[in-house]
N, C-alpha and C positions, 0 to 999 in steps of 0.2 A: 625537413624530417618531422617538422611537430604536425603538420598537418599529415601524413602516414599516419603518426599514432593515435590522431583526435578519431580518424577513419576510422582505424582498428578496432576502437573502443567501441564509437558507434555502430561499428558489427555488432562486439561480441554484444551489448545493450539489447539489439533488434533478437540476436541470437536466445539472449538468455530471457528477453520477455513473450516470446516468443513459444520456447520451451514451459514456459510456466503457468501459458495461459492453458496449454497444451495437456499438464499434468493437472491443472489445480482441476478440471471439470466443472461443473456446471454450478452456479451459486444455491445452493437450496432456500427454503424460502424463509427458514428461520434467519440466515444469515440478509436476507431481504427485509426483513423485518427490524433488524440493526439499522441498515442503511436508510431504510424510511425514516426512522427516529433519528435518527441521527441529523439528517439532514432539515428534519420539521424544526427541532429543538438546538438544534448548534453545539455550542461547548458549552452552553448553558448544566447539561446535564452529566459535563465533563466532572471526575472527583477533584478535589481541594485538599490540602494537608495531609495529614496523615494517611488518609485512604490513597490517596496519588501515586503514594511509595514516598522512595529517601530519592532525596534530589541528587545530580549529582556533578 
């Protein structure tokens, strides 16, 4: 039975990423421009303390 449910799951997974790639459309280029940076500089340019938020 636990394998049925591992299935199932990895449906609905394939299902729901599927659906979202479907609804989210196409990245623009500002949000390209996140991702370049992001990827150049790491977590280096990640916030620290306060700015970060409350931990939890």
């Amino acid at each position: 039975m636990k394998t049925t449910s591992q299935k199932a799951n990895a449906q609905l997974i394939d299902f729901f990423c599927a659906e979202a790639k479907k609804l989210g459309g196409s990245t623009s280029a500002n949000q390209k421009r996140f991702f370049s940076v992001a990827i150049e500089h790491g977590k280096d340019m990640e916030p620290a303390g306060p700015l970060a938020g409350q931990s939890r």
